[in-house]
C-alpha positions in Angstrom: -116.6 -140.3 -107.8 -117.6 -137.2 -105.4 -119.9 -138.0 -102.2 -123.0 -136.2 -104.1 -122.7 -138.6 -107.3 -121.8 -141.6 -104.6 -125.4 -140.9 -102.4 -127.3 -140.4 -105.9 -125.7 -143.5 -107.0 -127.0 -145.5 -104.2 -130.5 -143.3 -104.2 -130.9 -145.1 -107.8 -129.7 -148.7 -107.4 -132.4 -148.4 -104.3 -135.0 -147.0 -106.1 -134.6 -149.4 -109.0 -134.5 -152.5 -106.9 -137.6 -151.4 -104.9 -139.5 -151.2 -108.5 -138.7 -154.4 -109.7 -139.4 -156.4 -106.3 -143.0 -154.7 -106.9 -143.7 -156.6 -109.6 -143.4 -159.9 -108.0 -143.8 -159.3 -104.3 -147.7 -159.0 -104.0 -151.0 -158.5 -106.6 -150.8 -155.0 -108.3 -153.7 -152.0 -107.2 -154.4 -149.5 -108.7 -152.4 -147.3 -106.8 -149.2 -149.4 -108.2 -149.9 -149.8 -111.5 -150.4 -146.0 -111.7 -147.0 -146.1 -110.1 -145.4 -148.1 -113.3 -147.3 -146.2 -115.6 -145.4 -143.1 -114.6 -141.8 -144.6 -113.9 -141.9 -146.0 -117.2 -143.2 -143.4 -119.1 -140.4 -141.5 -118.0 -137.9 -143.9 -118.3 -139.0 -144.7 -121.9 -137.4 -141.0 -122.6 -134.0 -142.1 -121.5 -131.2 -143.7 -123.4 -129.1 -146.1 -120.6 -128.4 -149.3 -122.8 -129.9 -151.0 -125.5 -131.0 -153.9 -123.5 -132.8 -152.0 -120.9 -134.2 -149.0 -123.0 -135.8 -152.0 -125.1 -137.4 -153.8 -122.4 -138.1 -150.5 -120.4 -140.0 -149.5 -124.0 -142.1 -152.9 -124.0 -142.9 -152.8 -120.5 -144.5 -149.0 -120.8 -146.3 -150.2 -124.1 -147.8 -152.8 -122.6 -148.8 -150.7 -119.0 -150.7 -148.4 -120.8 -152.6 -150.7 -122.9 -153.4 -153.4 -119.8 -156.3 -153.4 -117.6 -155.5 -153.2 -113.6 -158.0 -156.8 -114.1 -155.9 -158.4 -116.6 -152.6 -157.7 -114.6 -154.2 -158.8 -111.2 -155.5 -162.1 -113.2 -152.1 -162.6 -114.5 -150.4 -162.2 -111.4 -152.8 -165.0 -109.9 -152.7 -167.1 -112.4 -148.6 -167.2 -112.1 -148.0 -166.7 -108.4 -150.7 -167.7 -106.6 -154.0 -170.2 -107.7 -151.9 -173.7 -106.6 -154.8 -175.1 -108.9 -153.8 -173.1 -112.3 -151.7 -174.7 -114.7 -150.1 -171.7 -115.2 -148.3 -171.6 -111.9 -144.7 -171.2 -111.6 -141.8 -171.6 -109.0 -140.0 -168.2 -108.2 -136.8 -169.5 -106.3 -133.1 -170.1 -107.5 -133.2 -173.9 -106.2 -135.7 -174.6 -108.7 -133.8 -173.4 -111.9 -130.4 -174.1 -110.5 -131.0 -177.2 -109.0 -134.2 -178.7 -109.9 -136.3 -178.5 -106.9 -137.4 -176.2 -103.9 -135.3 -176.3 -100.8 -131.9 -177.4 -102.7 -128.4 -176.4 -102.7 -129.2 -172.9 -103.6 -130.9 -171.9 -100.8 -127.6 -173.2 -98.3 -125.1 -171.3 -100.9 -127.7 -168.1 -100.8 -127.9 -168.0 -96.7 -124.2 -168.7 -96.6 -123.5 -165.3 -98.2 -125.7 -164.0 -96.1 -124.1 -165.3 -93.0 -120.6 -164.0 -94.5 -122.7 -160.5 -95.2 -123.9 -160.9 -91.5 -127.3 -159.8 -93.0 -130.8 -161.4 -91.9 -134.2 -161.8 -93.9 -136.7 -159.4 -92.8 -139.1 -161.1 -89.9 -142.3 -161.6 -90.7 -141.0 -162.9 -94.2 -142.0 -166.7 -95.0 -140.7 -166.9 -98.3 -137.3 -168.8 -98.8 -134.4 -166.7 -98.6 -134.2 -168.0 -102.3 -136.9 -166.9 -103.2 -136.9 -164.0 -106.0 -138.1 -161.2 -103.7 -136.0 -162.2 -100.7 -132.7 -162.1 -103.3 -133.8 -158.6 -103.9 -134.0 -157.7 -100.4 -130.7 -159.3 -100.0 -129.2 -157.2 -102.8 -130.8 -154.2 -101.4 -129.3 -155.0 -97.5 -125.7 -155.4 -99.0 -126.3 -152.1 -101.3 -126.7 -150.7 -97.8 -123.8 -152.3 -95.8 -121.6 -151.0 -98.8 -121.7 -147.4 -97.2 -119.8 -149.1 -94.1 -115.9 -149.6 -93.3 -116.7 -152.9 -95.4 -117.7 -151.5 -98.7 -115.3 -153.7 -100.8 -116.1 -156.8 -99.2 -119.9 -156.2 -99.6 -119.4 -154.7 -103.3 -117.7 -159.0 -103.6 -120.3 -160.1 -102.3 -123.0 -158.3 -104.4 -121.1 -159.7 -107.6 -121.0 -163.0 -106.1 -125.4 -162.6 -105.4 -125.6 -161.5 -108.9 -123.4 -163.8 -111.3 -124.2 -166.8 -109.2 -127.7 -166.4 -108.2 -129.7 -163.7 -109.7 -128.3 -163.7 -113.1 -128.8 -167.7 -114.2 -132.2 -167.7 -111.8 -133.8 -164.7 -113.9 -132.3 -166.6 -117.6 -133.9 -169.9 -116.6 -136.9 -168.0 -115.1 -137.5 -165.4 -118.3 -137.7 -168.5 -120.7 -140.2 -170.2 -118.5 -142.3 -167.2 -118.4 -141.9 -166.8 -122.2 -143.2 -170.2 -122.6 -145.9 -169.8 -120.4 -149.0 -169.3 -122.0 -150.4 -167.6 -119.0 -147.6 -165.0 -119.0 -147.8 -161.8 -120.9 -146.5 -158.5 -118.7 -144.7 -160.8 -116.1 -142.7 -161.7 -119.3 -141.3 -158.1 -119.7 -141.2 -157.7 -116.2 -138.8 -160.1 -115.9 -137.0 -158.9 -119.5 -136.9 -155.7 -117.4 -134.8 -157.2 -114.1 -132.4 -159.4 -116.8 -131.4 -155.8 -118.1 -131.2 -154.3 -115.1 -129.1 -156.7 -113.6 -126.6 -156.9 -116.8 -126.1 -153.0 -115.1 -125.4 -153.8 -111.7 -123.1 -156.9 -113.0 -121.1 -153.8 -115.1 -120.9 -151.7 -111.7 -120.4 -154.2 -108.9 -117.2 -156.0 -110.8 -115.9 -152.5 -111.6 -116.0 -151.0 -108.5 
């Protein structure tokens, strides 16, 4: 692989990331919903895999035939309102080990000590927590341009097959079942997919 197809490479992964941690890392405006609208319009052109093509499909189906309201309701109803019975944990402790605070959340800053990467400050959410994991994914994406790329490339696999990857199974089904849950569903459907991409390129790199 050249440099050129190497920086586009890594322009992607970022940019992909960056999408997906939009969807669960604060209540959609208008401003980002116009945003998905026109990433997935686009992206609904494209043939990349089944899997993703499929769920990219859904997801721009369902954009353009949501409200901003209904989204920002949905998002509330999920994520936020403590009172609604519709709320749901986000963090790999949870699904992996059946509560918040568990053995996950040791494993997950382990690998980060090993990565020598930090959460971001400011950040109160658990470094298990589904947007932190994609900030860590995105801060050993970045360290993989160093002298250490192979070892960060190990340890991306390692976030991915052990973290990510059974967190976002458990967590798709529990959105599925949600009756709450509509476009958070495919969001996630969308992230699974991605993922089974990133799982291809960080174990054959």
């Amino acid at each position: 692989m050249n440099e050129l197809n190497e920086r586009d490479l890594f322009r992607v992964r970022f940019r992909f990331l960056d999408l997906i941690k939009s969807f669960f890392a604060a209540e959609p405006d208008a401003e980002m919903m116009s945003r998905w609208r026109s990433i997935f319009s686009a992206l609904a052109m494209e043939q990349v895999s089944p899997r993703f093509d499929n769920a990219v499909k859904e997801i721009s189906r369902a954009l353009n035939n949501k409200t901003l309201k209904e989204l920002q309701e949905e998002y509330n109803k999920l994520f936020v309102n403590p009172f609604d019975d519709g709320l749901v944990e986000i963090t790999a402790s949870y699904y992996l080990n059946g509560r918040n605070y568990d053995q996950a959340l040791v494993d997950i800053r382990g690998l980060m000590h090993e990565a020598g990467v930090q959460k971001d400050v400011g950040v109160t959410d658990p470094e298990d927590s589904l947007v932190v994991m994609l900030d860590i994914f995105a801060s050993l994406i970045e360290e993989e341009k160093g002298s250490n790329g192979e070892r960060m490339r190990q340890l991306q696999g390692r976030l991915v097959e052990e973290f990510l990857e059974p967190f976002i199974e458990k967590f798709t089904v529990t959105l599925q079942d949600n009756e709450h849950a509509d476009f958070y569903y495919l969001c996630c459907r969308v992230l699974g997919s991605y993922l089974e991409l990133e799982k291809k390129l960080v174990v054959s790199m």
